[in-house]
PDB file of N, CA, C and O in Angstrom:
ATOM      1  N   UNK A   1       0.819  -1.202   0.000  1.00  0.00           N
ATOM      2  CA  UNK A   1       0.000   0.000   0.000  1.00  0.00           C
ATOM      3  C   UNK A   1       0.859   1.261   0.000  1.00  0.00           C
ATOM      4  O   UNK A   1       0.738   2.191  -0.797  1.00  0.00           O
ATOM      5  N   UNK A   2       1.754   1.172   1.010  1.00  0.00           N
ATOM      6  CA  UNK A   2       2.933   2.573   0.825  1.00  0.00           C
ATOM      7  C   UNK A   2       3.708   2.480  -0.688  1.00  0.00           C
ATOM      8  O   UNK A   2       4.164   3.481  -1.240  1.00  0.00           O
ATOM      9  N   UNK A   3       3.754   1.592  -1.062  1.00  0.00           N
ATOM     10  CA  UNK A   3       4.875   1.862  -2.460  1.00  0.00           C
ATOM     11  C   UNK A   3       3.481   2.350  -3.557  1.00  0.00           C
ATOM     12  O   UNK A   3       3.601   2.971  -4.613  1.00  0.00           O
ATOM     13  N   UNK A   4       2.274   1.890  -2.976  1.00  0.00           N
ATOM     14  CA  UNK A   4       1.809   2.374  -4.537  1.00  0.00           C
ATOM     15  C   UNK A   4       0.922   3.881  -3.920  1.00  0.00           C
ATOM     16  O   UNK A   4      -0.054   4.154  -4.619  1.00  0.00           O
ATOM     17  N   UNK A   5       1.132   4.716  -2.881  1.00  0.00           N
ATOM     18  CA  UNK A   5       1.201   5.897  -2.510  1.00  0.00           C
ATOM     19  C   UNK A   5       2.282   6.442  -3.335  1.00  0.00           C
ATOM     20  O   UNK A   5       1.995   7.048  -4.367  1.00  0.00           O
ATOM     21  N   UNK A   6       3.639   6.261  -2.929  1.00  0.00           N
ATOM     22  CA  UNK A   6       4.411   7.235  -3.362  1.00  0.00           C
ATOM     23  C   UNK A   6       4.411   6.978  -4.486  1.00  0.00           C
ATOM     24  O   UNK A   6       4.626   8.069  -5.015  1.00  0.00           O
ATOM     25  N   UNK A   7       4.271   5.930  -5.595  1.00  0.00           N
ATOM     26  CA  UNK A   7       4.099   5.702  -7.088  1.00  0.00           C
ATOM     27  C   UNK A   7       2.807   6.888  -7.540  1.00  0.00           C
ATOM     28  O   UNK A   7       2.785   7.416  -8.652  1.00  0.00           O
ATOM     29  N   UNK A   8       2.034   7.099  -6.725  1.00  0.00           N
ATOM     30  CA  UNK A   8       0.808   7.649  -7.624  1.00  0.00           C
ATOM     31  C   UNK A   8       1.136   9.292  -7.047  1.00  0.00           C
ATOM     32  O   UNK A   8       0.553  10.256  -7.542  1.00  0.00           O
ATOM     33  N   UNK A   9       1.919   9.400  -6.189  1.00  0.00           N
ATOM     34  CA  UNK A   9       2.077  10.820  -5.843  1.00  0.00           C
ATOM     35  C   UNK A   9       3.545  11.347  -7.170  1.00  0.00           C
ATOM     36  O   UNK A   9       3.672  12.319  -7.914  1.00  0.00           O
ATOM     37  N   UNK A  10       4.318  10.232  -6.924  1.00  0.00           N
ATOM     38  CA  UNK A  10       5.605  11.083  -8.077  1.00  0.00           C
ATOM     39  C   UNK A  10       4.706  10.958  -9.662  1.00  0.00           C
ATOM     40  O   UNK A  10       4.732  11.930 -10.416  1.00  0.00           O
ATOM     41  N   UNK A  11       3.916   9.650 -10.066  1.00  0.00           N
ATOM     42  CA  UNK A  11       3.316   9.848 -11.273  1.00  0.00           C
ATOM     43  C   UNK A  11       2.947  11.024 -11.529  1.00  0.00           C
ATOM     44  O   UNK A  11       3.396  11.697 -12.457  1.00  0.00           O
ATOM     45  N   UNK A  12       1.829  11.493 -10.484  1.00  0.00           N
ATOM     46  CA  UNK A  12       0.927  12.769 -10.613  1.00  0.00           C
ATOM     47  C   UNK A  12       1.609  13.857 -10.662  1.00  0.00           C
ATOM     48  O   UNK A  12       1.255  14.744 -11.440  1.00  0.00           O
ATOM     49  N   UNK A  13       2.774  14.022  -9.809  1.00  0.00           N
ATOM     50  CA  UNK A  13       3.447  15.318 -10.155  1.00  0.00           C
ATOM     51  C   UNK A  13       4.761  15.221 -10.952  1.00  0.00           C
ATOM     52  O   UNK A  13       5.341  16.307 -10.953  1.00  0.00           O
ATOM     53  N   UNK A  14       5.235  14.515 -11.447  1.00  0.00           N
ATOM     54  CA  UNK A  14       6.376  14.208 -11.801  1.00  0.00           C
ATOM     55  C   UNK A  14       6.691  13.526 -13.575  1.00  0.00           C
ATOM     56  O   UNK A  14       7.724  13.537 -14.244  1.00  0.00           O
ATOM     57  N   UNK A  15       5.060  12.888 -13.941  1.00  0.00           N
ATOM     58  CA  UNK A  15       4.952  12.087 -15.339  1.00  0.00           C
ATOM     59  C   UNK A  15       6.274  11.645 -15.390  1.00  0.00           C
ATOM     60  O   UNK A  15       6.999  12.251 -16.180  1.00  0.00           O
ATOM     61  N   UNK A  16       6.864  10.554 -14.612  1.00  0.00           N
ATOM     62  CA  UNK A  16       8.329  10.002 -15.181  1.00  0.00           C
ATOM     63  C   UNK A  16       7.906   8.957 -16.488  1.00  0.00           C
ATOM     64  O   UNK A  16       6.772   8.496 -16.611  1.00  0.00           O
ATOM     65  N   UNK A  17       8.793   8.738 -17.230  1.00  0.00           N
ATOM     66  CA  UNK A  17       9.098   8.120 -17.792  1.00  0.00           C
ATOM     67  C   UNK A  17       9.495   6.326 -17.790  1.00  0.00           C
ATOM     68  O   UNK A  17       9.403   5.308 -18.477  1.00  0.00           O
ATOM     69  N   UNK A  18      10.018   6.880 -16.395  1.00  0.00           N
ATOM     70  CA  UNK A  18      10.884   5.211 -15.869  1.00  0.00           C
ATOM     71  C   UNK A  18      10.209   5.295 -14.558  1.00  0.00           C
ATOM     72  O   UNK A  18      10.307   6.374 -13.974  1.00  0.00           O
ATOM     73  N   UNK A  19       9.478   4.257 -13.941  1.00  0.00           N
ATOM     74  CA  UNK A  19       9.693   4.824 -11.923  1.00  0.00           C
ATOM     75  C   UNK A  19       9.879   3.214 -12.028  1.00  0.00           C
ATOM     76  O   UNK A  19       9.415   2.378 -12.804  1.00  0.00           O
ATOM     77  N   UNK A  20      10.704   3.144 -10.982  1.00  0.00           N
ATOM     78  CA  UNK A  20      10.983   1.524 -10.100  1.00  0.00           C
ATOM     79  C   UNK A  20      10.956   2.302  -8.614  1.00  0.00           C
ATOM     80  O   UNK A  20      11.350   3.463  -8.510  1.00  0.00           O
ATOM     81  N   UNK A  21      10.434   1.511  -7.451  1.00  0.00           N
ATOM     82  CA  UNK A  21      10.910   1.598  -6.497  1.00  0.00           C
ATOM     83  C   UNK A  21      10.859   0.187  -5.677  1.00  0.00           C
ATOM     84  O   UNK A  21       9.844  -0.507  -5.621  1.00  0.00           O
ATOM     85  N   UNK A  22      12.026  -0.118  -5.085  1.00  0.00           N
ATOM     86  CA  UNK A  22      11.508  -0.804  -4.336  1.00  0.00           C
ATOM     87  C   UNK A  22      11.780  -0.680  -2.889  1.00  0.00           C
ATOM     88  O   UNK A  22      12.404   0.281  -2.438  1.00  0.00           O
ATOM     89  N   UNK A  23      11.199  -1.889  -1.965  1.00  0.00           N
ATOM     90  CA  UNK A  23      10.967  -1.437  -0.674  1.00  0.00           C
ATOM     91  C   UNK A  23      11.746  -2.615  -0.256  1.00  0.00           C
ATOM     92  O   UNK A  23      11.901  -3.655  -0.897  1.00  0.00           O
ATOM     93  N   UNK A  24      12.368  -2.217   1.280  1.00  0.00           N
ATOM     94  CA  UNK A  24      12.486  -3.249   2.138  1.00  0.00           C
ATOM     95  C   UNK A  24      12.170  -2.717   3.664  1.00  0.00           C
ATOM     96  O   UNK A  24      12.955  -2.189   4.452  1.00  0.00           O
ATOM     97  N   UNK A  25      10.880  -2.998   3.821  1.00  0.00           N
ATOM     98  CA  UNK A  25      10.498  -2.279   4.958  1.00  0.00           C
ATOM     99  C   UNK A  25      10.211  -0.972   4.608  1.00  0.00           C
ATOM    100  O   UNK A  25       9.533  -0.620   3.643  1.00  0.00           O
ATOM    101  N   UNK A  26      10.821  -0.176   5.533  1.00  0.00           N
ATOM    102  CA  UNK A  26      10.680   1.279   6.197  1.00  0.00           C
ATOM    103  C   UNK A  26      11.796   2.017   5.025  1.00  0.00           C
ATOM    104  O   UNK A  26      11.967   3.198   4.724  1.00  0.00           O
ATOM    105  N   UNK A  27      12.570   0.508   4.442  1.00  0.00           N
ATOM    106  CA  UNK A  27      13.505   1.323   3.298  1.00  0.00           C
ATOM    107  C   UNK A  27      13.535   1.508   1.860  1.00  0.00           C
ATOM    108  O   UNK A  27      13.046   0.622   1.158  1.00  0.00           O
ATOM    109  N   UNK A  28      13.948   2.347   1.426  1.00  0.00           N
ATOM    110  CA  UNK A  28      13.115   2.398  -0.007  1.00  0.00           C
ATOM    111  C   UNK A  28      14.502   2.634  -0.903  1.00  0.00           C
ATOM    112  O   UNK A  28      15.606   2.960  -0.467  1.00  0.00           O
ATOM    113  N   UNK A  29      14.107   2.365  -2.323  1.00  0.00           N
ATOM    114  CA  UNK A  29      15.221   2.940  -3.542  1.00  0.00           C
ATOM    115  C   UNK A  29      14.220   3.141  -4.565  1.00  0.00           C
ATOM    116  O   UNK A  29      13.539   2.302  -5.154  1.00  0.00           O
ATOM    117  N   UNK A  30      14.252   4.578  -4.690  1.00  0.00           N
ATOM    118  CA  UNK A  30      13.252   5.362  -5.441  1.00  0.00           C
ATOM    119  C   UNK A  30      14.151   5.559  -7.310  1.00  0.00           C
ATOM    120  O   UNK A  30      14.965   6.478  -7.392  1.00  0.00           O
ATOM    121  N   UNK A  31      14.030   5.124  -7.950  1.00  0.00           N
ATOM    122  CA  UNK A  31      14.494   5.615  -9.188  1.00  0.00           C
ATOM    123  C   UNK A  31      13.523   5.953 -10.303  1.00  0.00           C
ATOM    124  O   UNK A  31      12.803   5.109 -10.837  1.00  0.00           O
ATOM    125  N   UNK A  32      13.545   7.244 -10.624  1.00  0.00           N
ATOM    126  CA  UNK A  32      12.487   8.360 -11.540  1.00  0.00           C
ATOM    127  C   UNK A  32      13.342   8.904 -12.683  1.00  0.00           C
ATOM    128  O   UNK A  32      14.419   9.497 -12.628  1.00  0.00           O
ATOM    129  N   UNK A  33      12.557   8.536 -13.784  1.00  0.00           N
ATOM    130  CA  UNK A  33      13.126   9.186 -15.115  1.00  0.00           C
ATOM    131  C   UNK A  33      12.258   9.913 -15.890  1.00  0.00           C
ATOM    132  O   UNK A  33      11.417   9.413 -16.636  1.00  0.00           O
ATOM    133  N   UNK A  34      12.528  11.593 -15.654  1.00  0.00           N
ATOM    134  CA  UNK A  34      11.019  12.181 -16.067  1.00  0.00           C
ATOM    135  C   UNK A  34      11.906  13.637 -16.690  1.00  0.00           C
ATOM    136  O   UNK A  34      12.915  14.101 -16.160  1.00  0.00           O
ATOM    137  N   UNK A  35      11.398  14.044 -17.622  1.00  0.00           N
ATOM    138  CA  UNK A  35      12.088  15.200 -18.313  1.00  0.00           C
ATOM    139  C   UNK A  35      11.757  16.469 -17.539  1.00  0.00           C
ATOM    140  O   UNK A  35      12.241  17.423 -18.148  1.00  0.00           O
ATOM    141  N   UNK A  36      11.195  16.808 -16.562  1.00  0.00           N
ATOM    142  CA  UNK A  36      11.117  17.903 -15.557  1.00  0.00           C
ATOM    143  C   UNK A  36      12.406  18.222 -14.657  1.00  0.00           C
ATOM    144  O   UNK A  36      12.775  19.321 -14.243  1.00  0.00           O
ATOM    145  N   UNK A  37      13.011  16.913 -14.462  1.00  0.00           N
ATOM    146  CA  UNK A  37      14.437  17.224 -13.598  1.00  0.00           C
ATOM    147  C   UNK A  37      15.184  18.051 -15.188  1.00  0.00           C
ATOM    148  O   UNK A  37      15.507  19.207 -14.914  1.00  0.00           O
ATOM    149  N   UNK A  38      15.332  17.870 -15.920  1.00  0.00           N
ATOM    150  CA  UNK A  38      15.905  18.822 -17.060  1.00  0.00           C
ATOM    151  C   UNK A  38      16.354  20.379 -15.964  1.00  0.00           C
ATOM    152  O   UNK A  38      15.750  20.956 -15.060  1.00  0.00           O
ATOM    153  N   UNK A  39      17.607  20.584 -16.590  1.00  0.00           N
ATOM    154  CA  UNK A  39      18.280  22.194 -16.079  1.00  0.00           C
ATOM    155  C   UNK A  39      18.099  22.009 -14.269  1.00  0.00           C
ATOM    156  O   UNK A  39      18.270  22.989 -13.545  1.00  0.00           O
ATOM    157  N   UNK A  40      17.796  20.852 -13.784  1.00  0.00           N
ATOM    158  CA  UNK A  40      18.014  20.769 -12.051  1.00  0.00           C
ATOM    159  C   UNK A  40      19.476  19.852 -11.734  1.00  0.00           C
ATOM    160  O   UNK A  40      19.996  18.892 -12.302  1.00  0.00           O
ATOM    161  N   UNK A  41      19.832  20.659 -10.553  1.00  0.00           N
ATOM    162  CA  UNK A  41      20.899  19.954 -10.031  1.00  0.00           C
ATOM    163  C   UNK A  41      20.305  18.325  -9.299  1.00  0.00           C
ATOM    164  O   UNK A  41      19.164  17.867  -9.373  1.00  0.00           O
ATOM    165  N   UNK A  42      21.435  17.759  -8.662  1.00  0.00           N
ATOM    166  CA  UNK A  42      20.726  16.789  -8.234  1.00  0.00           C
ATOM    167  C   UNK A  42      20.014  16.903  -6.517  1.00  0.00           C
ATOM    168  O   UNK A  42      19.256  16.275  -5.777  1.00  0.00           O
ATOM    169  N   UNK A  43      20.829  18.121  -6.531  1.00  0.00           N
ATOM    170  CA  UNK A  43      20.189  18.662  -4.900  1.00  0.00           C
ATOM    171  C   UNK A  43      18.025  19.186  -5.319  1.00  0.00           C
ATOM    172  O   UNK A  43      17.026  18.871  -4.671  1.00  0.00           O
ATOM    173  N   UNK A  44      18.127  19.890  -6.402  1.00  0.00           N
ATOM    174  CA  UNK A  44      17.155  20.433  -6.684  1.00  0.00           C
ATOM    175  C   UNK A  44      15.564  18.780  -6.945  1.00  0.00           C
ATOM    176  O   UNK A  44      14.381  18.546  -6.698  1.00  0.00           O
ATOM    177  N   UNK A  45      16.760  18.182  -7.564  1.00  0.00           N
ATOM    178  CA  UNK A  45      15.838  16.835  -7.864  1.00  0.00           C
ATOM    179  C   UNK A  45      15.428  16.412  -6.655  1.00  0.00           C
ATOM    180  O   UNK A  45      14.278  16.626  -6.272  1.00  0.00           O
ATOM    181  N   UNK A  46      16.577  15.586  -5.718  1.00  0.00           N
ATOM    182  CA  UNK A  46      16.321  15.331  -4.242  1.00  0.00           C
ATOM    183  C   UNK A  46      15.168  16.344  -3.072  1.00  0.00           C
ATOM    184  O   UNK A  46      14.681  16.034  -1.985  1.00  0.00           O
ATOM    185  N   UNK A  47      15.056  17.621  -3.906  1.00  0.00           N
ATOM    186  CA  UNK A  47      14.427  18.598  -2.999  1.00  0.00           C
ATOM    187  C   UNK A  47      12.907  18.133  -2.840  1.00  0.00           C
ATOM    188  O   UNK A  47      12.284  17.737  -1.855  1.00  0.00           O
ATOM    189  N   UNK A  48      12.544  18.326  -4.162  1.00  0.00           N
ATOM    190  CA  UNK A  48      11.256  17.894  -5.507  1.00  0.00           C
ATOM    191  C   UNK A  48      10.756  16.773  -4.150  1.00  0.00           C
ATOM    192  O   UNK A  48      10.140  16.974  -3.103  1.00  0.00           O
ATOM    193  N   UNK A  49      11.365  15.546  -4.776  1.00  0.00           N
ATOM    194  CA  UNK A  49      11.151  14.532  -4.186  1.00  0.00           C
ATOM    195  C   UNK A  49      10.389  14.550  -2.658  1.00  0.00           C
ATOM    196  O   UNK A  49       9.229  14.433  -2.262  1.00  0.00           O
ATOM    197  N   UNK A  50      11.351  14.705  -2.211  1.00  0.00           N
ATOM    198  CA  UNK A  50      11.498  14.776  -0.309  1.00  0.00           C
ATOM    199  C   UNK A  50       9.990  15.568  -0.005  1.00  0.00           C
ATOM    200  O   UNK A  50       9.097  15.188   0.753  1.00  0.00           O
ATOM    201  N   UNK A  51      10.039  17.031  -1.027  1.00  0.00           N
ATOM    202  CA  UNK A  51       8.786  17.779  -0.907  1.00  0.00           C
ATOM    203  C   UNK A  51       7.191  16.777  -0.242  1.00  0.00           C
ATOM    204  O   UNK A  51       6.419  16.811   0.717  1.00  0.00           O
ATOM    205  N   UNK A  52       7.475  15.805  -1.773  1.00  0.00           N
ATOM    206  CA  UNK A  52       6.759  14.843  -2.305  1.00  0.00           C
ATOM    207  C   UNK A  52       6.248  13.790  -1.315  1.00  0.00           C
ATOM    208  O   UNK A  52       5.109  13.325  -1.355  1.00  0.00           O
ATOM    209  N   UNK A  53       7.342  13.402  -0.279  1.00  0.00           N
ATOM    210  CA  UNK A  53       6.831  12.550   0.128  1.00  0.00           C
ATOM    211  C   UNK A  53       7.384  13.037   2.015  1.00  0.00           C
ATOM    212  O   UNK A  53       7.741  12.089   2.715  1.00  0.00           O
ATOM    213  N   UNK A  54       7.393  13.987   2.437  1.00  0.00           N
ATOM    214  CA  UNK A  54       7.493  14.668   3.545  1.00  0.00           C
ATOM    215  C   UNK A  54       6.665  14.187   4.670  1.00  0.00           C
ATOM    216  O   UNK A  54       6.944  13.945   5.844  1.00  0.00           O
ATOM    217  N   UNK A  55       5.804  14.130   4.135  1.00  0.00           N
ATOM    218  CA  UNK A  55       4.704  13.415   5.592  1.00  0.00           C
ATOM    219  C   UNK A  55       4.919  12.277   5.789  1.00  0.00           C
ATOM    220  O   UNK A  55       4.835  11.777   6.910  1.00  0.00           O
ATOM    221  N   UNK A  56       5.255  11.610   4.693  1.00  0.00           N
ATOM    222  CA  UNK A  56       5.728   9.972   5.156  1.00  0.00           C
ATOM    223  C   UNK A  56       6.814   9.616   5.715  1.00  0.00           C
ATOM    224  O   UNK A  56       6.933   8.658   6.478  1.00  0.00           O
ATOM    225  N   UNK A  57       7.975  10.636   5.246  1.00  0.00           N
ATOM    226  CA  UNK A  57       9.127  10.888   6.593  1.00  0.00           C
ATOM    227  C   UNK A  57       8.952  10.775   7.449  1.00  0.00           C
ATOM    228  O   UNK A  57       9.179   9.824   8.198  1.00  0.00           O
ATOM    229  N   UNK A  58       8.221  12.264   7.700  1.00  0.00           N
ATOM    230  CA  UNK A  58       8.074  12.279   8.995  1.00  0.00           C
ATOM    231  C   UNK A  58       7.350  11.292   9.980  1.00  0.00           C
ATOM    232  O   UNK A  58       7.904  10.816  10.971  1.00  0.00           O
ATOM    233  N   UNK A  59       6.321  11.086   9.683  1.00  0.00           N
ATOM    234  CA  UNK A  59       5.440   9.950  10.444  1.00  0.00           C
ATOM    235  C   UNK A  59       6.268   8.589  10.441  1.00  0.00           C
ATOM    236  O   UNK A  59       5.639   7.587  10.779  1.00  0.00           O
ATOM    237  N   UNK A  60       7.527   8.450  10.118  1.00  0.00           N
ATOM    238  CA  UNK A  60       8.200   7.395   9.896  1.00  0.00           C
ATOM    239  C   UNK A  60       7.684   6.250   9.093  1.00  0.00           C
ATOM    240  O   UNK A  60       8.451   5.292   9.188  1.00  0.00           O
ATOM    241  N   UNK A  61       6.650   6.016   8.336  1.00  0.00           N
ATOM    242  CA  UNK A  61       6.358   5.216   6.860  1.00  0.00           C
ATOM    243  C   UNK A  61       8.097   5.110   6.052  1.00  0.00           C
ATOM    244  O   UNK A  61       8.669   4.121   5.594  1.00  0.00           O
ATOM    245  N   UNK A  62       8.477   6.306   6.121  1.00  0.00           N
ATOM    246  CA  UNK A  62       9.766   5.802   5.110  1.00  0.00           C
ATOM    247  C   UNK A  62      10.601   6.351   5.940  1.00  0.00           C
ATOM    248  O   UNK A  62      10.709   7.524   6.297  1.00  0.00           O
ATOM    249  N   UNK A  63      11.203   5.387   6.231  1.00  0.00           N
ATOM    250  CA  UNK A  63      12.770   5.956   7.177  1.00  0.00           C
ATOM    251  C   UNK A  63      13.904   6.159   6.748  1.00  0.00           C
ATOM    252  O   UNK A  63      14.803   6.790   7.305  1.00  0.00           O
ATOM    253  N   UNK A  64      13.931   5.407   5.294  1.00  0.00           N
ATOM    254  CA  UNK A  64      15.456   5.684   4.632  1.00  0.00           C
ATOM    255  C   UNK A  64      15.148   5.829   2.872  1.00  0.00           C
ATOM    256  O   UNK A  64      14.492   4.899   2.403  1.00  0.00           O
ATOM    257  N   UNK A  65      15.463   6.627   2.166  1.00  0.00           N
ATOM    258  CA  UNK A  65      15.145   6.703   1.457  1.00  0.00           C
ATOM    259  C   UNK A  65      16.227   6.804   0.169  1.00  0.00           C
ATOM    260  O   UNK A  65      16.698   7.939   0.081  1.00  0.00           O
ATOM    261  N   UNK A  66      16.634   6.032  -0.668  1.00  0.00           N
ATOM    262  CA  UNK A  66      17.535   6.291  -1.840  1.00  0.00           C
ATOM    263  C   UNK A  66      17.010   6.780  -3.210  1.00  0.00           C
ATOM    264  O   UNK A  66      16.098   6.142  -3.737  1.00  0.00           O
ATOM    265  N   UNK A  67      17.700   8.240  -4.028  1.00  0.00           N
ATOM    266  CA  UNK A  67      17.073   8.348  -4.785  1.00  0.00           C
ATOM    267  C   UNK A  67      18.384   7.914  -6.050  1.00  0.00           C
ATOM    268  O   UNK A  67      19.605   7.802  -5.940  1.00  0.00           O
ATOM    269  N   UNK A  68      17.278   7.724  -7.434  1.00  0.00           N
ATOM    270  CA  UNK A  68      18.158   7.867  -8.356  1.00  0.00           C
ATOM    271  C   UNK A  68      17.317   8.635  -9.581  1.00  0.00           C
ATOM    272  O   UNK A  68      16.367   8.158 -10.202  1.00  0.00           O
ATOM    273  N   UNK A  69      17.789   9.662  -9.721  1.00  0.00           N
ATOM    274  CA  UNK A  69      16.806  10.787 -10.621  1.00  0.00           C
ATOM    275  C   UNK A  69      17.442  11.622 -11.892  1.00  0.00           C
ATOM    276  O   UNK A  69      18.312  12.464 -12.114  1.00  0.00           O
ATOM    277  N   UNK A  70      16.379  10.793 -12.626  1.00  0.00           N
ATOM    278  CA  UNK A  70      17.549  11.322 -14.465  1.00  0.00           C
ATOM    279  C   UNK A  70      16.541  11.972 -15.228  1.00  0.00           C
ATOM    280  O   UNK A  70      15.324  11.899 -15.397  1.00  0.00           O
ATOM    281  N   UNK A  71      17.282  12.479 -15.529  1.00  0.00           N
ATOM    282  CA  UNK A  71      16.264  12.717 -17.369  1.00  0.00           C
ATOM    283  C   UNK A  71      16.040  11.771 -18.084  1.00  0.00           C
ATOM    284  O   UNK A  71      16.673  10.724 -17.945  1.00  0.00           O
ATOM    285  N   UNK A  72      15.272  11.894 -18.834  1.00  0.00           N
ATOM    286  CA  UNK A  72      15.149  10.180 -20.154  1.00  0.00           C
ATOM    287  C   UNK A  72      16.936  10.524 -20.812  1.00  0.00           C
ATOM    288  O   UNK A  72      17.700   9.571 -20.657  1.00  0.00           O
ATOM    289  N   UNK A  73      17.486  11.677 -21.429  1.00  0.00           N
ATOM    290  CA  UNK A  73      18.794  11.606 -22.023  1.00  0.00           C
ATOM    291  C   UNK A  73      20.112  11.056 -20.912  1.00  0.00           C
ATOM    292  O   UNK A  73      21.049  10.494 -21.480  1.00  0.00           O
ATOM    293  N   UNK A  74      20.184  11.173 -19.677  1.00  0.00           N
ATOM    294  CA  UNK A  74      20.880  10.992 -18.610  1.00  0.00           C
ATOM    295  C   UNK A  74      20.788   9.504 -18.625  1.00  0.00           C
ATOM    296  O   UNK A  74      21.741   8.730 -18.715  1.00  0.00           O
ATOM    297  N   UNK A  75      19.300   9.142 -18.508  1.00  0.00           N
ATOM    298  CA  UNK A  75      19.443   7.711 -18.600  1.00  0.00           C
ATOM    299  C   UNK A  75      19.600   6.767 -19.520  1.00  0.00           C
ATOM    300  O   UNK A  75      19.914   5.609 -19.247  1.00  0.00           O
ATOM    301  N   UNK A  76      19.391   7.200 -20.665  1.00  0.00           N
ATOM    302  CA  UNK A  76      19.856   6.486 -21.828  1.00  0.00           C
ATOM    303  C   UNK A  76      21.362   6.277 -21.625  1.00  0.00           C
ATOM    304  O   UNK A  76      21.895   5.246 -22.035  1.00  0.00           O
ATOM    305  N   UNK A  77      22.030   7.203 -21.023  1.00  0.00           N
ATOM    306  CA  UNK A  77      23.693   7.216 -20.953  1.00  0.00           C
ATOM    307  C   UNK A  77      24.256   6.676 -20.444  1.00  0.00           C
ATOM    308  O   UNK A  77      25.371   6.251 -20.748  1.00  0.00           O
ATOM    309  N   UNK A  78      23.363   6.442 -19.033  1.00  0.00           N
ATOM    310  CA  UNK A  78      24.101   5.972 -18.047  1.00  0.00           C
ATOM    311  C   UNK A  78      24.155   4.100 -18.271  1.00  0.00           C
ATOM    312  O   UNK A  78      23.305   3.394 -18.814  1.00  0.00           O
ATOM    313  N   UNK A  79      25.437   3.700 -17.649  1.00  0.00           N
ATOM    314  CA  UNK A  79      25.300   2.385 -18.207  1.00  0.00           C
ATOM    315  C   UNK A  79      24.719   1.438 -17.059  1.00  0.00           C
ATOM    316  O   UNK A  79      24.132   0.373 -17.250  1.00  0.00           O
ATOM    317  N   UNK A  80      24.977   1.992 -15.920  1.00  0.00           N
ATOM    318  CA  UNK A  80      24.519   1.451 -14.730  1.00  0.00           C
ATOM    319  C   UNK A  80      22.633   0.812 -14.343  1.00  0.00           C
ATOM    320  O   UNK A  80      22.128   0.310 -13.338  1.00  0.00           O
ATOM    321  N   UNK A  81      22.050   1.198 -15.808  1.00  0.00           N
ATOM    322  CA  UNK A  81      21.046   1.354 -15.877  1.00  0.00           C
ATOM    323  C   UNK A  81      20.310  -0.118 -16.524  1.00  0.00           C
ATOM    324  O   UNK A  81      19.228  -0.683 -16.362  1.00  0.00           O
ATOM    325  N   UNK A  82      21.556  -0.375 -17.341  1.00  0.00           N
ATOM    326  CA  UNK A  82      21.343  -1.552 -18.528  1.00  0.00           C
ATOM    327  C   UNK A  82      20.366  -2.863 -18.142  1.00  0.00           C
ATOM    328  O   UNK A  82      19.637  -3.597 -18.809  1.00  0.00           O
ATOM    329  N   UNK A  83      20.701  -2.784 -16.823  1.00  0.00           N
ATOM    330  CA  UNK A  83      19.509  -4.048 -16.311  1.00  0.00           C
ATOM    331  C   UNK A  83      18.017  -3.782 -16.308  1.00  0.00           C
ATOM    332  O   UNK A  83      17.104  -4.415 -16.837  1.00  0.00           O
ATOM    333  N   UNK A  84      18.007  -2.367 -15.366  1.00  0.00           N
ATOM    334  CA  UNK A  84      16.742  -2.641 -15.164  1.00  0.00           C
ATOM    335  C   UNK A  84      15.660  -2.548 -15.727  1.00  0.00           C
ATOM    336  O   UNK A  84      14.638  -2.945 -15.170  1.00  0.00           O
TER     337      UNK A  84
END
């Protein structure tokens, strides 16, 4: 139920391209590929995000959170990507 919260909250504001997340517990690895991070640093991306899912921080729902946040061109590049 929590992973498909934060799936329908980054969809809605975010239209990625790519989303995976997965969970283990309270811990998460968030990876979003959406052409809005375009001209953002990766602090600015991480900001976005966190915005996004702030109440679930806090209330401790997500206690640890990893992001990985590209553009569709970033991720085409990156090779680290090739699996998933």
């Amino acid at each position: 139920m929590m992973q498909s919260t934060i799936e329908n909250r980054i969809r809605a504001e975010l239209s990625p391209t790519h989303l995976h997340i997965e969970s283990d517990g309270s811990h998460y690895k968030i990876i979003v590929v959406s052409e809005s991070f375009a001209g953002q640093r990766r602090l600015q991306r991480e900001q976005r995000l966190n915005a996004l899912l702030q109440d679930l921080i806090a209330s401790g729902d997500i206690h640890a959170v990893t992001y990985v946040l590209r553009t569709p061109e970033e991720y085409e590049k990156d090779s680290r990507f090739g699996t998933l």
